[in-house]
Wavefront OBJ file of the C-alpha trace (Angstrom):
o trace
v -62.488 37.564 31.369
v -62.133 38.300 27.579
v -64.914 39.846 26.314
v -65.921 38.361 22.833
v -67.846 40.607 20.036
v -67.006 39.254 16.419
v -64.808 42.592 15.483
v -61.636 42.700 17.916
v -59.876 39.673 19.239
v -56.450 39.809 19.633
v -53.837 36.403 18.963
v -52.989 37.226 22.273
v -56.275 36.945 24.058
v -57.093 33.880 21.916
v -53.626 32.212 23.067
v -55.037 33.194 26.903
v -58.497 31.828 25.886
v -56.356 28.771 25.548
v -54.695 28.420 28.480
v -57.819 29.448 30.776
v -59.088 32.583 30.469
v -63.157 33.127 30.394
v -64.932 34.547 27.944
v -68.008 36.491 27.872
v -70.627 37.730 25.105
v -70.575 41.413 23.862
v -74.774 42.320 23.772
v -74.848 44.623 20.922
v -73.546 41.505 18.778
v -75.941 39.643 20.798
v -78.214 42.107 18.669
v -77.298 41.197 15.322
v -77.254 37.284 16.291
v -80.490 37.403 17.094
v -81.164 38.962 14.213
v -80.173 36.577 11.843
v -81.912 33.835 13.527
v -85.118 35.102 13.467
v -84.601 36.330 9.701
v -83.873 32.460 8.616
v -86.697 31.394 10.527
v -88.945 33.667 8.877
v -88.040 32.650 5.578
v -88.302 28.869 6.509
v -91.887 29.414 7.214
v -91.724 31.320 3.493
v -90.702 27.766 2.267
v -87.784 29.905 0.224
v -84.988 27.586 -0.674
v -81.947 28.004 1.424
v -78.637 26.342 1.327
v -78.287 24.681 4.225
v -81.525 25.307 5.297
v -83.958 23.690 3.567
v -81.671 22.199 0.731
v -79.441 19.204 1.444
v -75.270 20.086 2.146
v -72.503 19.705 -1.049
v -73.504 17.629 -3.759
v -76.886 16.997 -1.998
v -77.504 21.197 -2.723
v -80.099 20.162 -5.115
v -82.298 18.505 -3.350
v -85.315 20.698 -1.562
v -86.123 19.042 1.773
v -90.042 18.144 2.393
v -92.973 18.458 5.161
v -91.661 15.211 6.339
v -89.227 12.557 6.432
v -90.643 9.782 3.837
v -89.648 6.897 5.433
v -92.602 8.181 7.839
v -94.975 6.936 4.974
v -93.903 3.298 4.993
v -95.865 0.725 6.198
v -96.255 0.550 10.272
v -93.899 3.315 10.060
v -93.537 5.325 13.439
v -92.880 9.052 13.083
v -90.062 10.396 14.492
v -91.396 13.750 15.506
v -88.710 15.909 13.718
v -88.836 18.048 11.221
v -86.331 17.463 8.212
v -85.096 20.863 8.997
v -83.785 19.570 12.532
v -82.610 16.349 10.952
v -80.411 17.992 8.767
v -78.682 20.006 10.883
v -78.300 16.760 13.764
v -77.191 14.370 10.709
v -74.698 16.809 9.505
v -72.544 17.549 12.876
v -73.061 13.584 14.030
v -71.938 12.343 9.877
v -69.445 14.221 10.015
v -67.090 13.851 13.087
v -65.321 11.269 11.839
v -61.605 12.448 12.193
v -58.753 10.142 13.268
v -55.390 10.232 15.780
v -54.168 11.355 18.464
v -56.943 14.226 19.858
v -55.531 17.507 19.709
v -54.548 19.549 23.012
v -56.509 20.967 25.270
v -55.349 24.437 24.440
v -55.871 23.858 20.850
v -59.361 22.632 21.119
v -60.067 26.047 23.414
v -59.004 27.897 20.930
v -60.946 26.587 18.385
v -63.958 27.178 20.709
v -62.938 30.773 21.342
v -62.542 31.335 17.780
v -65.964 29.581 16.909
v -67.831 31.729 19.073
v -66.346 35.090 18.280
v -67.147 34.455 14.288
v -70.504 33.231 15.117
v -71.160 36.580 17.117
v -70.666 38.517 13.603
v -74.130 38.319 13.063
v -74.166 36.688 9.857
v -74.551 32.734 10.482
v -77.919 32.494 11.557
v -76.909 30.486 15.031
v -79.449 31.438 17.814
v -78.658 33.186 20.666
v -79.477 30.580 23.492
v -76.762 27.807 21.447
v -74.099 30.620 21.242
v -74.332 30.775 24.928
v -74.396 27.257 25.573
v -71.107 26.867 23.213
v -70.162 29.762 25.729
v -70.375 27.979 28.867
v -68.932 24.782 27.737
v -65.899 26.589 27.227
v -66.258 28.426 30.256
v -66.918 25.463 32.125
v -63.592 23.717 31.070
v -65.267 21.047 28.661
v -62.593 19.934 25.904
v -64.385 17.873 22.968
v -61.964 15.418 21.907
v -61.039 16.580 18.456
v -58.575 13.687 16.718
v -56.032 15.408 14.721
v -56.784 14.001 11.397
v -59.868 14.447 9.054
v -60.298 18.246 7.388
v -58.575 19.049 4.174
v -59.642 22.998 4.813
v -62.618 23.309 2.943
v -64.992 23.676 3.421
v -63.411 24.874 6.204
v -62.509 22.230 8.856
v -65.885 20.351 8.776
v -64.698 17.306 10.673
v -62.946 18.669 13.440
v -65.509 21.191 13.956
v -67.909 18.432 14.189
v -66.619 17.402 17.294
v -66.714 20.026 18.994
v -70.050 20.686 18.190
v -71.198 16.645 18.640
v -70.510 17.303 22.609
v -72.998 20.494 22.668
v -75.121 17.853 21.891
v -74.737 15.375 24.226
v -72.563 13.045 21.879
v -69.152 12.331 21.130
v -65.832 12.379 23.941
v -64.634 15.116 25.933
v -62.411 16.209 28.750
v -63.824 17.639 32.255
v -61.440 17.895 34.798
v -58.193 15.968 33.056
v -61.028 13.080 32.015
v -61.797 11.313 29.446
v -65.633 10.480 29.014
v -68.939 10.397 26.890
v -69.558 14.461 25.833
v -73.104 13.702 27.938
v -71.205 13.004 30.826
v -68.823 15.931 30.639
v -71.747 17.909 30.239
v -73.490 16.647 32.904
v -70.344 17.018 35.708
v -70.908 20.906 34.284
v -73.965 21.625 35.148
v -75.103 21.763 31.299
v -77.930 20.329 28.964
v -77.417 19.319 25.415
v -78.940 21.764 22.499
v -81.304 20.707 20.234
v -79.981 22.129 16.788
v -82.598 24.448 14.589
v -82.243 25.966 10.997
v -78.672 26.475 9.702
v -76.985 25.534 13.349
v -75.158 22.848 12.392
v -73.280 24.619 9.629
v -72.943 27.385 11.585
v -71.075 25.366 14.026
v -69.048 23.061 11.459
v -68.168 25.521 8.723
v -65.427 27.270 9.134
v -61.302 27.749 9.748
v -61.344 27.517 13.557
v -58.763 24.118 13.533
v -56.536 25.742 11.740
v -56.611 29.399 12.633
v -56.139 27.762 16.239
v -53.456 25.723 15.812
v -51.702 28.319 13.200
v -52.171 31.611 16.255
v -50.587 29.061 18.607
v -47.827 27.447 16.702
v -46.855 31.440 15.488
v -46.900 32.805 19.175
v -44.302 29.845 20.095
v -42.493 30.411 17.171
v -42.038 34.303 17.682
v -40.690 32.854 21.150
v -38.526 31.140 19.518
v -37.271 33.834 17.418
v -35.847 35.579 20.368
v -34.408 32.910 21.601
v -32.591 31.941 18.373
v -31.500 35.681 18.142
v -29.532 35.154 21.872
v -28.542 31.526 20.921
v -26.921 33.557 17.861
v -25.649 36.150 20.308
v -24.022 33.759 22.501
v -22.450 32.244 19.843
v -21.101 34.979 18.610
v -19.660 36.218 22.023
v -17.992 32.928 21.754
v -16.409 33.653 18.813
v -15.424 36.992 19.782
v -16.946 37.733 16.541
v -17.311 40.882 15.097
v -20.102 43.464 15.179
v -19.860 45.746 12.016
v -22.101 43.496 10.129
v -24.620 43.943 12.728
v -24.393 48.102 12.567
v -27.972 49.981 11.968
v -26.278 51.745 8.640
v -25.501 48.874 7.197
v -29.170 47.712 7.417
v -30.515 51.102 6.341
v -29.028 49.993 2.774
v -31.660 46.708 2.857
v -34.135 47.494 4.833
v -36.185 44.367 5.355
v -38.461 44.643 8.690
v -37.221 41.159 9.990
v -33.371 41.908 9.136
v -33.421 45.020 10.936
v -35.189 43.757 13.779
v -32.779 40.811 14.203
v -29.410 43.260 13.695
v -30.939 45.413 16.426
v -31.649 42.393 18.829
v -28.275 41.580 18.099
v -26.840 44.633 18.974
v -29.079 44.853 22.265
v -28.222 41.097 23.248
v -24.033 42.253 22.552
v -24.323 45.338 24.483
v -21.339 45.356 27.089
v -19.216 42.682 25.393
v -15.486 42.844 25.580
v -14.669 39.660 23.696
v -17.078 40.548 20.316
v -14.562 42.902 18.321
v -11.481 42.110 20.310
v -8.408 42.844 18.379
v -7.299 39.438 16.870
v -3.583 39.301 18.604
v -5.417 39.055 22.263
v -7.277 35.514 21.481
v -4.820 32.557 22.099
v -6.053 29.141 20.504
v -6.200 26.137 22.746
v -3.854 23.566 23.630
v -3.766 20.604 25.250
v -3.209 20.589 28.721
v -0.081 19.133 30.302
v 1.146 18.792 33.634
v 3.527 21.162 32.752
v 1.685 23.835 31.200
v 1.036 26.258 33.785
v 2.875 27.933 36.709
v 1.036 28.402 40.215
v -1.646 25.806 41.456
v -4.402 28.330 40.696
v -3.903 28.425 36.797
v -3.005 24.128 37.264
v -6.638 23.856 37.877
v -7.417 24.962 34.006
v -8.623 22.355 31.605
v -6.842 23.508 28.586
v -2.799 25.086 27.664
v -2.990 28.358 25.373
v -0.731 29.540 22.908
v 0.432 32.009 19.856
v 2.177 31.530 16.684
v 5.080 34.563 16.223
v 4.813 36.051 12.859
v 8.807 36.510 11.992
v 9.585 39.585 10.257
v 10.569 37.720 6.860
v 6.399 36.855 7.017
v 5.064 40.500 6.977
v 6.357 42.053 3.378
v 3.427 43.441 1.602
v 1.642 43.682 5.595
v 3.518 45.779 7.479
v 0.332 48.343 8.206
v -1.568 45.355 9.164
v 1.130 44.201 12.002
v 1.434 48.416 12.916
v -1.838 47.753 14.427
v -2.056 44.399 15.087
v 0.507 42.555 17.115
v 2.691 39.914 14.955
v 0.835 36.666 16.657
v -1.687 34.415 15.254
v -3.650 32.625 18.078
v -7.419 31.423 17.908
v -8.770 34.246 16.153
v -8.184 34.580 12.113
v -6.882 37.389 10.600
v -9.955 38.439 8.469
v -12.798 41.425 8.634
v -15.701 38.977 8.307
v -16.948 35.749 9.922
v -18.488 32.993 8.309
v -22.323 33.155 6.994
v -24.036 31.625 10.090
v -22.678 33.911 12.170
v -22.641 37.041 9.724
v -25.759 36.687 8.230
v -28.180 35.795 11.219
v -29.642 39.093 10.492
v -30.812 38.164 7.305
v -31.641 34.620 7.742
v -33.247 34.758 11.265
v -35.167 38.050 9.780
v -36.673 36.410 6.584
v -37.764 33.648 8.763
v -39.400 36.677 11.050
v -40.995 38.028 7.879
v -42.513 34.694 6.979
v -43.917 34.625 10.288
v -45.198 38.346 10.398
v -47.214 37.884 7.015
v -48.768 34.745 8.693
v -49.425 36.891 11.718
v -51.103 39.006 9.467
v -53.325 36.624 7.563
v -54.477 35.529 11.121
v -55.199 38.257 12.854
v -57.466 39.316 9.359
v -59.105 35.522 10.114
v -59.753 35.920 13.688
v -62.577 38.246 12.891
v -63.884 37.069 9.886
v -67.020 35.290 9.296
v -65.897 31.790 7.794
v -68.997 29.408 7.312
v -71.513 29.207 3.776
v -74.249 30.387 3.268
v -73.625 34.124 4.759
v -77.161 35.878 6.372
v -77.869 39.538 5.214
v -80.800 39.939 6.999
v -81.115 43.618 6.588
v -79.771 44.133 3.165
v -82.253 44.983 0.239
v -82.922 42.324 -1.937
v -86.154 41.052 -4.119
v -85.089 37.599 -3.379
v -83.996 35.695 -0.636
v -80.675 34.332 -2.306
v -79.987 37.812 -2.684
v -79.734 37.461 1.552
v -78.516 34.301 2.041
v -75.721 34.247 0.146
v -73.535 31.683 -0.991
v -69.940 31.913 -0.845
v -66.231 30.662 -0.060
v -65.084 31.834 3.077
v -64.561 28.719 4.397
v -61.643 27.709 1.928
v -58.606 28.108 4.230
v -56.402 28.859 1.357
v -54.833 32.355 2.839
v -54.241 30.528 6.213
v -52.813 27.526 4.028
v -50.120 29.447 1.978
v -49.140 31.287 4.892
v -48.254 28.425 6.913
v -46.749 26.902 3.971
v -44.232 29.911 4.089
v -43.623 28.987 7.551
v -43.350 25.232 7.556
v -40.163 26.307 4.872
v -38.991 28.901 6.990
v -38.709 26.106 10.334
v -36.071 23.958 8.947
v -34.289 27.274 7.981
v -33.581 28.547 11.064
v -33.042 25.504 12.557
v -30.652 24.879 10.217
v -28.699 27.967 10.591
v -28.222 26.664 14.392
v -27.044 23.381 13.557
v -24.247 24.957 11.483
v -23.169 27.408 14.327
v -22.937 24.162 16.799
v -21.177 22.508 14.115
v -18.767 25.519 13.947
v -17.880 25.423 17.653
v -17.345 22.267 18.210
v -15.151 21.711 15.054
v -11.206 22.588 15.426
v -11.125 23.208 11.789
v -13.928 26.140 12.372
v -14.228 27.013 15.894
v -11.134 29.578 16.156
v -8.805 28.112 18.443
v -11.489 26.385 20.853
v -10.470 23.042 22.059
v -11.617 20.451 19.644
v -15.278 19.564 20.932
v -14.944 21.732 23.160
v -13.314 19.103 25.946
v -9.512 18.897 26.774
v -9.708 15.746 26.039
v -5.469 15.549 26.721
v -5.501 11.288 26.646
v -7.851 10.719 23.745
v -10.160 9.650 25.952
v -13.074 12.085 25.636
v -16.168 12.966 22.972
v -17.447 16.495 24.498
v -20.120 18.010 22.350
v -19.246 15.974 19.500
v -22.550 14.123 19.345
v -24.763 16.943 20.516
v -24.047 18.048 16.714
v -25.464 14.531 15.434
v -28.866 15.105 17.363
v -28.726 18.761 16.216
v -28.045 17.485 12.183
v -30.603 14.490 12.455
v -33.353 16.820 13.683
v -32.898 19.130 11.161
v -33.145 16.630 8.396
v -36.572 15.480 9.797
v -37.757 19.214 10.074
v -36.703 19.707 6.536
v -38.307 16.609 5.316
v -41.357 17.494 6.702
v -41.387 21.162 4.951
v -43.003 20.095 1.882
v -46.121 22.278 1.475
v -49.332 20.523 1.761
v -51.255 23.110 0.395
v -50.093 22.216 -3.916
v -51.620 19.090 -2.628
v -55.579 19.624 -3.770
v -58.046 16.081 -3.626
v -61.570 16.852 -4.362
v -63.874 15.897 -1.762
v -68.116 15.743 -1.741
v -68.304 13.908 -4.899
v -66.260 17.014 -6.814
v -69.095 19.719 -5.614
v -65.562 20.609 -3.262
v -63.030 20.067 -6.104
v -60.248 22.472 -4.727
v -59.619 22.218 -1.023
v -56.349 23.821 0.957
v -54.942 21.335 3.110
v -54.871 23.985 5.513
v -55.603 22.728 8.360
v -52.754 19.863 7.707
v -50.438 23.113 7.209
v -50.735 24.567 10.102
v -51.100 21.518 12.133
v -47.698 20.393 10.868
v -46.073 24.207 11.359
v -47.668 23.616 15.375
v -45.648 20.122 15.495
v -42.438 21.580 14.097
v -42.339 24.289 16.278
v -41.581 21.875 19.410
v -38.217 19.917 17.311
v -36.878 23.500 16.278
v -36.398 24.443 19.837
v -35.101 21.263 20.254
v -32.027 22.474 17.965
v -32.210 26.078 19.996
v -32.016 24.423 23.161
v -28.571 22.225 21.980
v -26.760 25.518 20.622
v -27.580 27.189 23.607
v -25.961 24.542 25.276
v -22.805 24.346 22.976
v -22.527 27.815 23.388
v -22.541 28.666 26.280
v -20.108 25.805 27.009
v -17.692 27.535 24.249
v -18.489 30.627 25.883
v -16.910 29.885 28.870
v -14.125 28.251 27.242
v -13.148 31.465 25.162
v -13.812 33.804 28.556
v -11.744 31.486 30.328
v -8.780 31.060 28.041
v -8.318 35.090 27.273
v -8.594 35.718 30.516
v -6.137 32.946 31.888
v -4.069 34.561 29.415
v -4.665 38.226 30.855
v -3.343 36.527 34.354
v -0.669 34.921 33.000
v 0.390 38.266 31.338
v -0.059 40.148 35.272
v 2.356 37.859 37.057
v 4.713 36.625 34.383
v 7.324 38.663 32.316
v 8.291 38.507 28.633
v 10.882 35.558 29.214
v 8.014 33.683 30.757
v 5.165 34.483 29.149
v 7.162 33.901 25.596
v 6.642 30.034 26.637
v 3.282 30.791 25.172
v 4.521 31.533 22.244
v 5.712 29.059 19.227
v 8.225 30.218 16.447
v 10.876 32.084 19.406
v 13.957 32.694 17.396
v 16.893 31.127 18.674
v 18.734 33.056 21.886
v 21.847 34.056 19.532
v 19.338 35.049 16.933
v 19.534 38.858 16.106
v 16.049 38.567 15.998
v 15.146 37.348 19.461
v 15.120 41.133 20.838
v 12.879 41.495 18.838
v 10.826 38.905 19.123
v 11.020 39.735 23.435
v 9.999 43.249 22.458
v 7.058 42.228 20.677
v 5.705 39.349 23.236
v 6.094 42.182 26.170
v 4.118 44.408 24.398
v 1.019 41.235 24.171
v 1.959 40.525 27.376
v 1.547 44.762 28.325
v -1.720 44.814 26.246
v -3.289 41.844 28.178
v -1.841 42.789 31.561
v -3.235 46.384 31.758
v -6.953 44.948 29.907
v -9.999 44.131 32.223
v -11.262 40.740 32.511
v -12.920 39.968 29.293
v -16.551 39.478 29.439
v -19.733 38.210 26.981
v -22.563 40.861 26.493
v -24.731 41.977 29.594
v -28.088 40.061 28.052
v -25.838 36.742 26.872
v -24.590 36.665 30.528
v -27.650 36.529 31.717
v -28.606 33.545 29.330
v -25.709 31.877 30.261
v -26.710 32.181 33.958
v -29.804 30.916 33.038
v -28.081 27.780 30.656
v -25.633 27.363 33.780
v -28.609 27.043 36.642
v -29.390 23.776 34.635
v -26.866 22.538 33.244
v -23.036 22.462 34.442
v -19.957 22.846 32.331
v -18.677 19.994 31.208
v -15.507 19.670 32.720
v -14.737 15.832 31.953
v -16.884 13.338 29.626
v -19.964 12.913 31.393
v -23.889 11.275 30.795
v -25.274 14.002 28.975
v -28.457 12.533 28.616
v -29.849 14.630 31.274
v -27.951 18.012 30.244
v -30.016 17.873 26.890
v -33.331 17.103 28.282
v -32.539 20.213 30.796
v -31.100 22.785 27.944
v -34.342 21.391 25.858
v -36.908 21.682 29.048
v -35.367 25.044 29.357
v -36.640 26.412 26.045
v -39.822 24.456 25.992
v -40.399 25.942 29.435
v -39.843 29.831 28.283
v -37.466 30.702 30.708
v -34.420 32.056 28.298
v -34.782 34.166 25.341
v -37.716 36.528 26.678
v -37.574 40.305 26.862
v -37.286 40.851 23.122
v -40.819 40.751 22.007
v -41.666 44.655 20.710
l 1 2 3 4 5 6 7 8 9 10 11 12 13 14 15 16 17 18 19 20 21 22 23 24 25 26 27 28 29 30 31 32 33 34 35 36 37 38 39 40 41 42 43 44 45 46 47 48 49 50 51 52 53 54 55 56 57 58 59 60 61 62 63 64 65 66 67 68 69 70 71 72 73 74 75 76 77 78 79 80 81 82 83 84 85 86 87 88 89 90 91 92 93 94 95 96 97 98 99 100 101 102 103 104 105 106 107 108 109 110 111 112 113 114 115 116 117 118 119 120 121 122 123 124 125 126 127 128 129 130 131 132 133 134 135 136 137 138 139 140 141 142 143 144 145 146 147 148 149 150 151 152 153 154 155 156 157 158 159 160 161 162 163 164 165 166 167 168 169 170 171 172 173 174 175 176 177 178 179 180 181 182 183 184 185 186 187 188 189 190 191 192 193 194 195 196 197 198 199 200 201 202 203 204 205 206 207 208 209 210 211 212 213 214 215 216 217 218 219 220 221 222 223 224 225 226 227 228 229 230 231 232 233 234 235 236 237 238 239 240 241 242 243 244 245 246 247 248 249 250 251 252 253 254 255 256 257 258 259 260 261 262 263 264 265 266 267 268 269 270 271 272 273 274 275 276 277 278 279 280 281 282 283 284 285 286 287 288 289 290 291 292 293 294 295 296 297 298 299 300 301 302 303 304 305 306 307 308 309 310 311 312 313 314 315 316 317 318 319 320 321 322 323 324 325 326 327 328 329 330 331 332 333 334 335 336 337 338 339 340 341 342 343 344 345 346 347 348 349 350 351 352 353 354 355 356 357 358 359 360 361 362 363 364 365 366 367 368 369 370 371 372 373 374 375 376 377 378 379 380 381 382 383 384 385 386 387 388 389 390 391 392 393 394 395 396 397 398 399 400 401 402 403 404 405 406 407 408 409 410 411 412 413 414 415 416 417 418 419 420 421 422 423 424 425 426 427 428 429 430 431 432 433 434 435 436 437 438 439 440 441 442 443 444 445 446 447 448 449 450 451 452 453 454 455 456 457 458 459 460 461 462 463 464 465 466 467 468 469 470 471 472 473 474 475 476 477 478 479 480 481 482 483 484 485 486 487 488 489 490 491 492 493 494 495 496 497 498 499 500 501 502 503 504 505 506 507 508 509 510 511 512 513 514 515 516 517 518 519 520 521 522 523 524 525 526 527 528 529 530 531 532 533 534 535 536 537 538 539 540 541 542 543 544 545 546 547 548 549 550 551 552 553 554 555 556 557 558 559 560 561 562 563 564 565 566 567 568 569 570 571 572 573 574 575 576 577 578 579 580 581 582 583 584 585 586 587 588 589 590 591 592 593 594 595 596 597 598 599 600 601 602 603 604 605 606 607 608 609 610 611 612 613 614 615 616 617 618 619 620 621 622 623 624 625 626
């Protein structure tokens, strides 16, 4: 049970209203509810003029409602019974749900419920009591209004949307009860509830406001700070597959540019690579791939690999101008290039993955300031001191979702960023020109026969573009509404409702590199250590099969050249088996429980769905949150 009061909910608890959780009514906001109601009802009998109240909505503002409908005075006329007051606030929530689409899900439309009633408990939107609880227990009850996706341009506020949620209170509209679709009377009924009859300012208390967007923004930014993590151990793993190195990662260098998200993703990285022997490993150790032949290995045991290894000798005539170099590093290129630094999307994950975590923290921000703000027009001041009542009931713009807007606009750029940044580490491993010394999409592939991960990089590429083209901001995209009384809107709630749709196709991307990786990851484990064994059984003469560029047997330098491949041999011989980082091992177990390395071309159909269905699902990448 959350308990709601207007001043403290958390995106957490509004993520768990979402998913389930109850809700219940703090009574010392009860208090100032009341409060507010009976103030507006006081003035009504005043006959002051109120926005909302007794004047018409947007470009109807000017227009002072009467004792009675006129229609009521044409001939043989029935009256209705209602006062125009009552109309008003009916016609405005049953006008006005007119969205369009595909209805939003049922954890969206909870949290837009959750989010309604904790502004409404402020104090300061005139709602009664008895229809706060009644919007209470509908969400309590596990109604769902069906909200269509389509129809508020986020001010004033998300009036459409809103409407229908508010249209089931009373007894109108669509909802869900129980997984089913039906009229909002019937969902109603099945709960045990009765419909409200709206009184003075209701309706816009219900209808005005942020609530589709905050909603959908809180729940697309708690998937995406998911997602973070789990980009930051795709990156990992990637990196162990490399056997990149770690310097760039080091807290000191970070120091020097200390932005929060950069720091936080050079730590991660540093947690997630904690206990690897392949990240840093001195270049000589890492043989490059080769094709396997019948031929290329020795006892039945080391027959069973899918893949040859080998070294290029660096001949002495090759080291002038290097010889402190080759003092510390043996004279053999293999896999792993000679050179301090790896390329950008491994070197800079800390500073792309962390600007995309700053974007996301100033959203966080702006919503957590929006969770307990009061976001519908007019606002009620019942107890400030004023000589006029417009002086109490004032009119403002709360409801323009312009801060939520530009957030998410910062964050619908940021998406395509980071799942870019992926893309080109998948395209790195499975590409011979970039993958140092893996096996050419990442499959033996010895008769031509075979594709490996080659096309999980097309899928990877082609959702990126989409995400990208989808990036452009909605909210430079203003069109007046309400006959130009509204003639600057946000597009919020398109903003975030587009950031919320993203979020699903970027771990789409996640879920393939984790997959390529941790394919390449085995790969690189597999061929250091085969050549670690190799090195503990074999001696120089037959390990230097390994090695291209021998010098002929009458050569003076072919001592040498036997010297130097017994010293590799020595170095690999006396090393422990090489391993990935304790936390990438542990993703990799988790990758590997779904789906299997791919030994020979197979259907991989199914291995993507998995890898996706595993991020989707939340069960890799957690454990870095805080």
């Amino acid at each position: 049970m959350i308990r709601l009061d207007g001043h403290s909910l958390t995106r957490a608890q509004l993520v768990d209203i979402a998913h389930g959780a109850q809700v219940e009514l703090a009574a010392e906001a009860l208090v100032k509810v009341e409060r507010a109601a009976a103030f507006l009802a006081e003035q009504v009998a005043r006959e002051e003029p109120i926005y909302g109240v007794s004047t018409g909505f947007g470009s109807n503002a000017d227009k002072l409602l009467g004792a009675h409908p006129l229609r009521d005075e044409l001939p043989g006329a029935k009256p209705s019974g209602r006062s125009l007051h009552a109309e008003l606030q009916d016609n405005l929530i049953t006008t006005h749900a007119v969205c369009v689409g595909e209805p939003f899900a049922a954890d969206v439309v909870r949290a837009m419920l959750g989010i309604r009633i904790n502004t409404l408990l402020r104090g300061h939107s005139g709602i009664r009591v008895q229809t706060l609880q009644s919007l209470t227990a509908m969400l309590n009850a596990g109604v769902v209004p069906v909200v269509p996706q389509l129809g508020s341009v986020g001010a004033s506020g998300d009036l459409a949307p809103l409407s229908h949620l508010a249209i089931v209170l009373l007894g109108g509209g669509e909802a869900f009860f129980d997984g089913e679709r039906m009229s909002g009377a019937e969902a109603l009924k099945r709960a045990g509830l009765k419909p409200v009859t709206l009184s003075y300012k209701e309706g816009l208390a219900l209808n005005n406001g942020t609530a589709q967007m905050l909603a959908t923004g809180v729940l697309a930014l708690d998937e995406l700070e998911y997602l973070l993590d789990t980009a930051d151990l795709a990156a990992a793993m990637t990196i162990d597959a490399f056997a990149g190195r770690l310097g760039a990662f080091a807290e000191e260098v970070h120091a020097l540019r200390p932005h929060p998200g950069q720091v936080q993703v050079a730590a991660n990285l540093r947690k997630l690579l904690e206990g690897s022997t392949l990240a840093d490993i001195p270049y000589h150790l890492v043989p490059r791939a080769r094709s396997w032949l019948p031929q290329s290995w020795d006892t039945p045991q080391s027959q069973a690999l899918s893949f040859d290894i080998g070294w290029d000798w660096v001949p002495t005539s090759q080291r002038h101008g290097r010889e402190k170099f080759y003092s510390r590093f043996k004279p053999f290129r293999g896999g792993k290039k000679h050179q301090p630094q790896d390329s950008y999307s491994l070197r800079c994950v800390p500073q792309v993955h962390g600007a995309v975590r700053d974007a996301v923290a100033h959203a966080a921000r702006v919503m957590e300031i929006e969770l307990n703000s009061v976001t519908d027009n007019p606002l009620v001041f019942p107890d400030r001191d004023a000589r006029y009542v417009e002086e109490q009931v004032i009119s403002a713009g709360h409801f323009h979702g312009m801060p939520l807007a530009l957030a998410m606009s910062a964050v619908k750029a940021a998406i395509p960023v980071l799942a870019s940044i992926s893309e080109r580490r998948i395209n790195k491993l499975v590409d011979p020109a970039t993958n140092d010394g893996l096996p050419a999409f990442l499959i033996g592939n010895e008769d031509a026969t075979e594709s490996g991960f080659m096309i999980i990089q097309y899928t990877a590429a082609a959702i990126v573009n989409d995400l990208a083209s989808r990036a452009m901001p909605a909210s430079v995209y203003s069109i007046p509404t309400s006959a130009n009384a509204e003639d600057h809107v946000s597009m919020g709630a398109n903003e975030a409702r587009h950031v919320l749709a993203m979020c699903a196709d970027l771990g789409k991307v996640i879920g393939l590199e984790l997959m390529t990786a941790a394919q390449a990851l085995d790969l690189r484990r597999d061929m250091i250590n085969a050549a670690r064994d190799l090195a503990d059984r074999a001696d120089a003469a037959t390990f230097a099969r390994k090695v291209q560029g021998a010098p002929l047997a009458d050569d003076p330098a072919h001592a040498v050249f036997l010297d130097e491949v017994d010293a590799l041999r020595v170095e690999l011989s006396d090393a422990d088996a090489f391993h990935p980082g304790d936390a990438v091992k542990r993703a990799h177990a988790a990758v590997r429980g779904e789906v299997a390395f791919l030994e020979r071309d197979r259907a991989l159909d199914g291995d993507v769905r998995r890898a996706v269905e595993l991020v989707a699902g939340r069960r890799v990448g957690a454990g870095l949150r805080g």
